[in-house]
C-alpha positions as CSV (number, residue, x, y, z in Angstrom):
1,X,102.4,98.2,85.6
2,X,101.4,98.8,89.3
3,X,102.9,96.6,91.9
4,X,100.6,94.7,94.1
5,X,100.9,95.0,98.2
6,X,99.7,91.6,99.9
7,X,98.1,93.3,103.5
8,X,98.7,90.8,106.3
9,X,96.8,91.5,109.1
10,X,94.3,90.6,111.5
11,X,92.6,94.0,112.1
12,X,90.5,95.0,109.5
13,X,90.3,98.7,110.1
14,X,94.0,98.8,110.0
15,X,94.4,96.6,107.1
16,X,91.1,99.0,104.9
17,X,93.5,102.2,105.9
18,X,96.3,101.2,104.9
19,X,94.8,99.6,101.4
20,X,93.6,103.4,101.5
21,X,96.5,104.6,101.5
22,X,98.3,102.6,99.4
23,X,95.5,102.8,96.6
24,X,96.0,106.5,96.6
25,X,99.7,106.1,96.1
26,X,98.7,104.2,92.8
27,X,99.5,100.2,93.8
28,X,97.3,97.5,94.1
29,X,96.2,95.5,97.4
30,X,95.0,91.9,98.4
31,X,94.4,91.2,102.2
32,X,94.5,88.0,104.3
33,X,94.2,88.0,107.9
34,X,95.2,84.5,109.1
35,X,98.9,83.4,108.7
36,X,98.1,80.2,107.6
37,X,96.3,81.8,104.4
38,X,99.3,83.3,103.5
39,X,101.5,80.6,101.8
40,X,98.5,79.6,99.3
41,X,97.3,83.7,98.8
42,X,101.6,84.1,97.3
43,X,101.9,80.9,95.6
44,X,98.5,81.6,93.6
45,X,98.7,85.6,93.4
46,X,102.4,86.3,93.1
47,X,102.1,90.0,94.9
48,X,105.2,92.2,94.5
49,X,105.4,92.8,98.1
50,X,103.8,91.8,101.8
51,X,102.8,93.7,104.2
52,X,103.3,91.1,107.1
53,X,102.4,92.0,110.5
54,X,103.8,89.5,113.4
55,X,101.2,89.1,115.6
56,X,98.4,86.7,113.8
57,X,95.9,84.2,114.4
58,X,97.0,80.5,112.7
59,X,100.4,81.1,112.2
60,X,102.7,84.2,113.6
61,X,105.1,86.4,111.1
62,X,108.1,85.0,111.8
63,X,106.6,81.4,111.1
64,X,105.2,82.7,108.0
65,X,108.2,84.4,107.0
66,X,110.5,81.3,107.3
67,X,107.6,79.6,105.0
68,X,107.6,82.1,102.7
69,X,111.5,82.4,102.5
70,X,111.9,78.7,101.2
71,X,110.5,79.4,98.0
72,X,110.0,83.0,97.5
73,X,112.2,85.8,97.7
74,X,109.5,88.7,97.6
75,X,109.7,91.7,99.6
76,X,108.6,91.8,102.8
77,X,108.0,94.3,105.5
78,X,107.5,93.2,108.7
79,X,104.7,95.0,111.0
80,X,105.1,94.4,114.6
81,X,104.1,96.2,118.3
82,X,106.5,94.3,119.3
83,X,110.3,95.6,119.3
84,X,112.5,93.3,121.5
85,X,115.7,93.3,119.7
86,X,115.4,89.2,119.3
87,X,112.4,89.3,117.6
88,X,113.5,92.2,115.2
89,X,117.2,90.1,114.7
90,X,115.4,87.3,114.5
91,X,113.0,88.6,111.8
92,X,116.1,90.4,109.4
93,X,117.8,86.7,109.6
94,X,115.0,84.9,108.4
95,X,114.6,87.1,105.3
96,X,112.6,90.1,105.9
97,X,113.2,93.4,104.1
98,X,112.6,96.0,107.1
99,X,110.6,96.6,109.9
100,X,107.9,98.8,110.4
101,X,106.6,99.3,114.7
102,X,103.3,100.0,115.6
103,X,102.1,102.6,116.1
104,X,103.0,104.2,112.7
105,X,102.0,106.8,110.2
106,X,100.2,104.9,107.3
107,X,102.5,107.5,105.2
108,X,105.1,105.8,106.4
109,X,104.1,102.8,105.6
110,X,104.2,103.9,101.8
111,X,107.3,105.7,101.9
112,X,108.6,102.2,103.3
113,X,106.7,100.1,100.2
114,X,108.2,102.5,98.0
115,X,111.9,102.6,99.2
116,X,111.9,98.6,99.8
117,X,110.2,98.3,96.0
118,X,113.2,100.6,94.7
119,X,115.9,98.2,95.9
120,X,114.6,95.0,95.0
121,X,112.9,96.2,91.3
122,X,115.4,99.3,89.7
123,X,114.6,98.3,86.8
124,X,110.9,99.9,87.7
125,X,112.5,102.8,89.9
126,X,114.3,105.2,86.9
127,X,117.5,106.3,87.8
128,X,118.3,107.1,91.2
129,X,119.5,110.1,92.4
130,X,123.3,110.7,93.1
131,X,125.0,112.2,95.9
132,X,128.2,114.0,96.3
133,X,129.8,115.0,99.2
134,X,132.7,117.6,99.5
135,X,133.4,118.3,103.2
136,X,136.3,120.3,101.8
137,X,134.9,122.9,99.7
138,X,131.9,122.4,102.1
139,X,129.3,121.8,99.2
140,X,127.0,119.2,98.9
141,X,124.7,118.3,96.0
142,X,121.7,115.8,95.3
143,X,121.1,115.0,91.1
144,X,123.5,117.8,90.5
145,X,121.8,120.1,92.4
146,X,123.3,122.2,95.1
147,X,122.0,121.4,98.7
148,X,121.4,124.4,100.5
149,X,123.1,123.5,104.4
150,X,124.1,124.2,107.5
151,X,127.5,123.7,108.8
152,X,126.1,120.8,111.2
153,X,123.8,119.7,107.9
154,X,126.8,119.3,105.9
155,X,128.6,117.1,108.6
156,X,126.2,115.6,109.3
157,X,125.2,114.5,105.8
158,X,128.9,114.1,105.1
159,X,129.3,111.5,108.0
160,X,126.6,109.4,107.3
161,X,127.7,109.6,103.1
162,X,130.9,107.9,104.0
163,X,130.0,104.4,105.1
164,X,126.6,104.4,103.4
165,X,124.2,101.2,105.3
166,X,126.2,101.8,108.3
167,X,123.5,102.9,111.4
168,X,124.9,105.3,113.4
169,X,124.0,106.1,117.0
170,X,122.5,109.5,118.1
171,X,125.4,109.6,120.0
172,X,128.0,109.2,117.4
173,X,126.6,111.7,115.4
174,X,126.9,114.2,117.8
175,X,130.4,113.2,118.2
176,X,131.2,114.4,114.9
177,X,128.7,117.0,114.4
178,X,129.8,119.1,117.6
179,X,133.7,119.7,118.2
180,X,133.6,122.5,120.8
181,X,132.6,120.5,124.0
182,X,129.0,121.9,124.0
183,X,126.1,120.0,125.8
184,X,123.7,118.7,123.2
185,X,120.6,116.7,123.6
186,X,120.9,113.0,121.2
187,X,117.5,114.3,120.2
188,X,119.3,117.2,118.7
189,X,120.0,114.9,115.7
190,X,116.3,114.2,115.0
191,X,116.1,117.9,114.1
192,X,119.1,118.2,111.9
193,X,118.2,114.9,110.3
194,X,114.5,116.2,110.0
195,X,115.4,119.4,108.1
196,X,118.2,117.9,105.9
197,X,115.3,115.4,104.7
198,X,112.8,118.0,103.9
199,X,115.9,120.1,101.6
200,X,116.2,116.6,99.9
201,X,112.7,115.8,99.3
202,X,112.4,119.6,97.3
203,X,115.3,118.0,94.9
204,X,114.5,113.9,94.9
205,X,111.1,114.0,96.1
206,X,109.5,110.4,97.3
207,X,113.3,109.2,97.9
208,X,113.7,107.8,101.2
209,X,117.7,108.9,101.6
210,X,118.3,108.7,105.0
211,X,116.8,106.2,107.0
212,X,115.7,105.5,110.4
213,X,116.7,102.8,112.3
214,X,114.4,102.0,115.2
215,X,116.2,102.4,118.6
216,X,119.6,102.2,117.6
217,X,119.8,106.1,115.2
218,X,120.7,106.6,111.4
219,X,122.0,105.3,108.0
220,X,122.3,106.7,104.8
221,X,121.4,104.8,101.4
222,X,121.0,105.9,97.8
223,X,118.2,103.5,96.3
224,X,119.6,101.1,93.8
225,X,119.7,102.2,89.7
């Protein structure tokens, strides 16, 4: 059964591409624009997860979300152009799932629904994929598969594997991905992380493994079984 994505947002070409884009990934949409509509729209339509941006006519997110958290513990992805650290802690303690910043890729957007969707319903996600680790033998492999890395890819894959949920700066990375004193850029780490997602996605494709934490750098977490 597809799972139905409650759009909150005020500006109606935004909110038509994203349904767009989630319609093509096979789930269903609803959209309200007012934050004061939201309340009634979840209590009478039950969606599996919302979509809700922070800036809105009526009522803002964070209002809404402290509304919605006192009788509902659906999903929900906060949308914001706004990233002061208070409003994002803020946000997390009152119950939402993730962030998303504007501007942003409408495929990220999915790949966020999806990943947010696997933790809080396995039982509709299949089994996940498992990871393993061996900075010994220096051999990785995803779903029993053998990851084909670089030295750096392995450490860095291997760092991030070892306290998986813990965010780790660009700097801390390149801490333990570099032992020889060299001069790196912390934008280094994009690229490393970049290509060891793509060499993940060809074994557990749609499985968001390693995740981006705005401002801050990295985590690593294996969606739920």
């Amino acid at each position: 059964m597809s799972a139905t994505i409650l759009i909150v947002e005020d500006e109606p070409k935004l909110a038509r591409v994203l349904a767009d884009f989630l319609h093509a990934a096979g789930f269903e949409t609803r959209w309200v624009a007012d934050g004061l509509a939201v309340v009634p729209e979840v209590r009478a339509g039950h969606p599996d997860l919302i979509l809700l941006d922070l800036m809105l006519p009526g009522q803002d997110g964070l209002a809404v979300c402290r509304a919605l958290r006192a009788f509902t513990t659906t999903p929900i992805i906060m949308v914001t152009a706004r990233v002061e650290e208070i409003d994002r802690l803020l946000g997390l303690e009152l119950g939402a799932d993730d962030y998303i910043c504007k501007p942003f890729s409408p495929r990220e957007v999915v790949a966020r629904v999806k990943a947010v969707l696997r933790r809080t319903r396995p039982e509709a996600a299949g089994t996940a994929p498992r990871l393993a680790v061996d900075a010994e033998t220096f051999a990785a492999t995803l779903d029993g598969r053998r990851l084909d890395l670089t030295p750096v890819e392995l450490r860095l894959l291997a760092t991030l594997a070892t306290s998986p949920g813990r965010v780790y700066s660009r700097d801390q990375l390149l801490d333990r991905l570099y032992d020889d004193g060299r001069v790196v850029l912390d934008r280094t780490v994009d690229t490393h992380v970049k290509n060891l997602r793509r060499k993940m996605a060809e074994i557990a494709p749609g499985i968001e493994i390693i995740h981006s934490v705005y401002g801050v750098g990295f985590k690593l977490e294996m969606p739920s079984r």
